[in-house]
N, C-alpha and C positions, 0 to 999 in steps of 0.2 A: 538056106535059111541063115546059116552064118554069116553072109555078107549082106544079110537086109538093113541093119543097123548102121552098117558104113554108107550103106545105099542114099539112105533116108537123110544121113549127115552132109552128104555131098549134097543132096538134091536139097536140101538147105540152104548150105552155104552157094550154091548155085544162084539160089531166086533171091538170096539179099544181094549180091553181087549183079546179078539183073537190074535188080531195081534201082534208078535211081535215086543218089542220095538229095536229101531234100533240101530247096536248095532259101538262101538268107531269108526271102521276099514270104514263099510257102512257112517256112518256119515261124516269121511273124505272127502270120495271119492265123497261123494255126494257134500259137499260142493268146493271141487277142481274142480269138473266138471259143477258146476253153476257158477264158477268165470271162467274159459276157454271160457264157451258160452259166458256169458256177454260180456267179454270186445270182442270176434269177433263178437258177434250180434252190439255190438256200433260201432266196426272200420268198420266191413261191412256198418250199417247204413247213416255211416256219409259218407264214400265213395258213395254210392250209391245217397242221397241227394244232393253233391257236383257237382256231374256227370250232374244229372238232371238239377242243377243251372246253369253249365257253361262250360261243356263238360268233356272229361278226362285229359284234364289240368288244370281246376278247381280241380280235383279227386286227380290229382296227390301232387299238392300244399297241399290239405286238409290233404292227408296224411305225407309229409313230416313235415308240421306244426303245425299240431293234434294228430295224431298218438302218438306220443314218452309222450306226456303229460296223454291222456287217458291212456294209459299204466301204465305210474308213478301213476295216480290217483287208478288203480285197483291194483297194488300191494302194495297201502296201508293197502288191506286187506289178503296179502299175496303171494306170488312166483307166478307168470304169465307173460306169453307172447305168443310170435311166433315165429317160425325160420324155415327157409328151408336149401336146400343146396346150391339153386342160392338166394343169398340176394340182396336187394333192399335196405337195410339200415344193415352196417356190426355190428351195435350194436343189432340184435335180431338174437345174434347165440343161445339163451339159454345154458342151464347148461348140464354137458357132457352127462346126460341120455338121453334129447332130442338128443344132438346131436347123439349117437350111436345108436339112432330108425331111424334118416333118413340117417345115412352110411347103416344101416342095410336094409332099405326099398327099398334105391333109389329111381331110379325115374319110371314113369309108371303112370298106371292108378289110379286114388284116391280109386277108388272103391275096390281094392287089396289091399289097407292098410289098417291093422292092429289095430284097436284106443289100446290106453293104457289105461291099469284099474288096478293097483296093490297097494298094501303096503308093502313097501319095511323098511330095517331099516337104521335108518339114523344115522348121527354122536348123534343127540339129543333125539334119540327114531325112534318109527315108523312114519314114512308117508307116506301119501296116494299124489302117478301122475298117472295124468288123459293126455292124450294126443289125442286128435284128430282131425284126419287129416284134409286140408285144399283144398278141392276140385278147380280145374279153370272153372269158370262159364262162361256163353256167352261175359258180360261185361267184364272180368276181360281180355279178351284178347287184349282190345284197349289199354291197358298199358304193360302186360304181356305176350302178342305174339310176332308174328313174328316183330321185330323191322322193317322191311323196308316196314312191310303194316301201320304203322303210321303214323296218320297224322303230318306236319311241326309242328305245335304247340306242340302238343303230344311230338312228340322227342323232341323239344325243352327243353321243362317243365322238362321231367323226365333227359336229360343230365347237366342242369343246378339243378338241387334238386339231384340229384343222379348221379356225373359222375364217380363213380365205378359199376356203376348197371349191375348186375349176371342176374336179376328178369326179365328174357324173355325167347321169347322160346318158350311157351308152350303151350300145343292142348287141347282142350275143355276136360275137363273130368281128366287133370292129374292133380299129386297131385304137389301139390303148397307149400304145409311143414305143419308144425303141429304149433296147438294152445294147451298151456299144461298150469299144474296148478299144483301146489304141495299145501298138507296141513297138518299140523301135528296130529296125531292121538290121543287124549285126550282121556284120559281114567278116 
């Protein structure tokens, strides 16, 4: 029993020394694709919160006057966003790669898209985008759907916060655009 502890610390240090270390390109990508989740884990969040507080004209407000700030706040750690090809806010068209993944994509079912995982070379070196897609959930249709199944407030909200809005239409399951992240490859 007295050498299980030393045992354990060796068979430790064993399997980090195993594995390899991870290397410039991996590193990238990994960090592009934990900044993508993040910030849709938070707009989803606070969306969803919102919802629950005061219906999806609470949802909708939260995003129009939330949204663009948490964004600014996450690419203070570098390149991120969102963009479709029907927008709801015409400043999240992202940069032309996003855009030439959803001409290339279309529209359809989310589950037929694609995610993006490469390292590509850029003007400044390599970088690693991560792109992935952005499924329409049960909720997302009370904003997202068929405009004449909303409710009066609902239209309201979103004609008044968005009266250019692209960002309807859509049937449980399509894809709604992509969340991407670029990161530069350190070597």
């Amino acid at each position: 029993m007295g050498n299980a502890p030393m045992i354990m610390l060796w068979l430790a240090a064993a399997a980090r020394a195993a594995t390899p270390a991870e290397s410039p390109e991996d590193r990238a990508l990994r960090v592009a694709t934990e900044r993508a989740r993040t910030l849709g884990g938070a707009l989803k969040a606070r969306v969803v919160e919102a919802m629950a507080a005061g219906g999806p004209a609470a949802a909708v407000a939260a995003c129009q006057q939330e949204a663009p700030a948490r964004t600014a706040a996450a690419q203070a750690t570098g390149p991120v966003g969102r963009a479709s090809l029907r927008l709801r806010n015409p400043a999240n068209t992202g940069p032309e790669w996003v855009q030439a993944w959803l001409r290339a994509t279309g529209e359809g079912p989310a589950s037929a898209a694609t995610p993006v995982r490469a390292v590509v070379e850029g003007p400044q070196g390599p970088v690693a985008r991560v792109g992935l897609p952005i499924a329409i959930e049960g909720p997302c249709l009370l904003c997202h759907g068929d405009p004449a199944a909303r409710d009066p407030a609902t239209a309201a909200a979103i004609h008044a916060a968005y009266p250019q809005d692209a960002a309807n239409g859509y049937a449980l399951g399509d894809l709604r655009g992509l969340l991407w992240a670029e990161e530069p490859v350190r070597r």
